[in-house]
N, C-alpha and C positions, 0 to 999 in steps of 0.2 A: 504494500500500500504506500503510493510515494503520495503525501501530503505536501509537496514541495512544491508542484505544479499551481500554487495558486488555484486552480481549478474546483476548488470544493471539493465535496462528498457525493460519489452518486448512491443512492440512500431508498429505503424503504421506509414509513412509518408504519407503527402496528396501533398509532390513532384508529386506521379506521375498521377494526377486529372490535367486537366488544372482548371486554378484557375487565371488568370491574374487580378480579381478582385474581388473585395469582396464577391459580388451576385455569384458567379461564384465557389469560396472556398467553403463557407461556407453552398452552395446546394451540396459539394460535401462529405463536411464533415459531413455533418447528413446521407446521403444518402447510403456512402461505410461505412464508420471507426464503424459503431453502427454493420454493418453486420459483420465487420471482427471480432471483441471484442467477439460476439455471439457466433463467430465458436472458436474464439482462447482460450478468457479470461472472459470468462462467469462470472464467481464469486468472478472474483477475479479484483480491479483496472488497468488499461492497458496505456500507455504511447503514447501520439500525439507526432509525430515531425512536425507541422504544418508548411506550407509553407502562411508566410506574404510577397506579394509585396510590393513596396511604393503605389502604388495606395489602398492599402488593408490598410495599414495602415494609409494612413488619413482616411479613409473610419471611420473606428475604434476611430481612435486617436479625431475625431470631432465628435463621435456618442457613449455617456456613455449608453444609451438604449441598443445598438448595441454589448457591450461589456457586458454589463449584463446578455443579453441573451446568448452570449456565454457561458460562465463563470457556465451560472443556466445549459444550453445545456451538457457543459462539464462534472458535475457533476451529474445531473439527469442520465448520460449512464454509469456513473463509468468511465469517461476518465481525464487524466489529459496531458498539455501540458507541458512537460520538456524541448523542444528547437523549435526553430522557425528556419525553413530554411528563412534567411534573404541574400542569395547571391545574386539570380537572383533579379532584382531591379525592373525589369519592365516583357516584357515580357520572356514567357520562353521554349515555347512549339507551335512547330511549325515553328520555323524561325532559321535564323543561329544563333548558339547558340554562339560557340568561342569564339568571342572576344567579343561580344555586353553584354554577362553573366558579366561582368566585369568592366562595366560601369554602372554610374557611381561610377569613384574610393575613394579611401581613401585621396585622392587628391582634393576632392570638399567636399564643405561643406552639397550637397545633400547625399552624401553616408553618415556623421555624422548624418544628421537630421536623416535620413530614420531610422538610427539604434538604433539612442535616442527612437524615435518613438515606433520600435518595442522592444526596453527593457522596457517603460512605458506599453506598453500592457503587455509585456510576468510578470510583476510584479505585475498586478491588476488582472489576470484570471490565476494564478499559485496557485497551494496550498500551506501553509507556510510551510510543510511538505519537501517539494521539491527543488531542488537549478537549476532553469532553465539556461540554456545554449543559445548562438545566433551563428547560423552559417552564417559565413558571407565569403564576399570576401578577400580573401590578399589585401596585398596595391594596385594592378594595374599590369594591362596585361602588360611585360613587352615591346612590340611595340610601345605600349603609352607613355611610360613614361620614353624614350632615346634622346638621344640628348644632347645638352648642355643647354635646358632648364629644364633640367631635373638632370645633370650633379652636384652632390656635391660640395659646393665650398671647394675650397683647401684653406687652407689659406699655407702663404707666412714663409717658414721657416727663421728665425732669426739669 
């Protein structure tokens, strides 16, 4: 995999598999991304943008077995993970997406855990080769996050 080329990643996302947990991901990703690589990038290493929920990431984050097989998984097909869709938190397909994709925000400390979570996975199943990415949410859907509990404090000019 020559990342040198400027060129980017030519890449698969497993965004659009439902995947809301780990059994669920990770049957999708052996299943489609080996077939797309065949047709696409046969010979040559191919770039995951995998999609981690929080439910996928404890799964992972409390299961070193679980991540090892990945990791052997990833490499035995010529794949490498370069970014983790890490927005949707929970679920993500099939329900109203809008506002609920955006919970929880950068304003709890579950959106921190979540995303420590998935930077310790995307760090131990990355090749050193690689400089992996996390795509995450902004701060918070702005409907949530208005008002005067939300409101910057002023301070008091002198």
């Amino acid at each position: 995999m020559d990342l040198k080329n400027g060129l980017g990643h030519l890449s698969y996302s497993t965004l659009v598999h439902a995947g809301d947990t780990w059994e669920e991901m990770n049957a999708s990703l052996r299943e489609f991304v080996p077939q797309v690589k065949a047709r696409i990038s046969p010979n040559e290493p191919m770039g995951v943008s995998l999609r981690i929920s929080a439910a996928s990431a404890k799964t992972l984050t409390e299961n070193a077995a679980e991540r090892a097989s990945l990791a052997e998984f990833l490499q035995r097909q010529g794949l490498y993970v370069y970014t983790v869709n890490a927005f949707p938190y929970g679920p993500f397909k099939g329900d109203v997406v809008m506002e609920r994709v955006y919970e929880p925000d950068w304003t709890t400390d579950a959106r921190v855990d979540y995303t420590n979570s998935v930077a310790d996975i995307l760090a131990e199943i990355t090749p050193s080769n690689v400089n992996p990415s996390i795509q995450t949410a902004p701060l918070a859907f702005k409907p949530n996050v208005s008002g005067e509990a939300c409101s910057p404090v002023h301070k008091k000019r002198v």
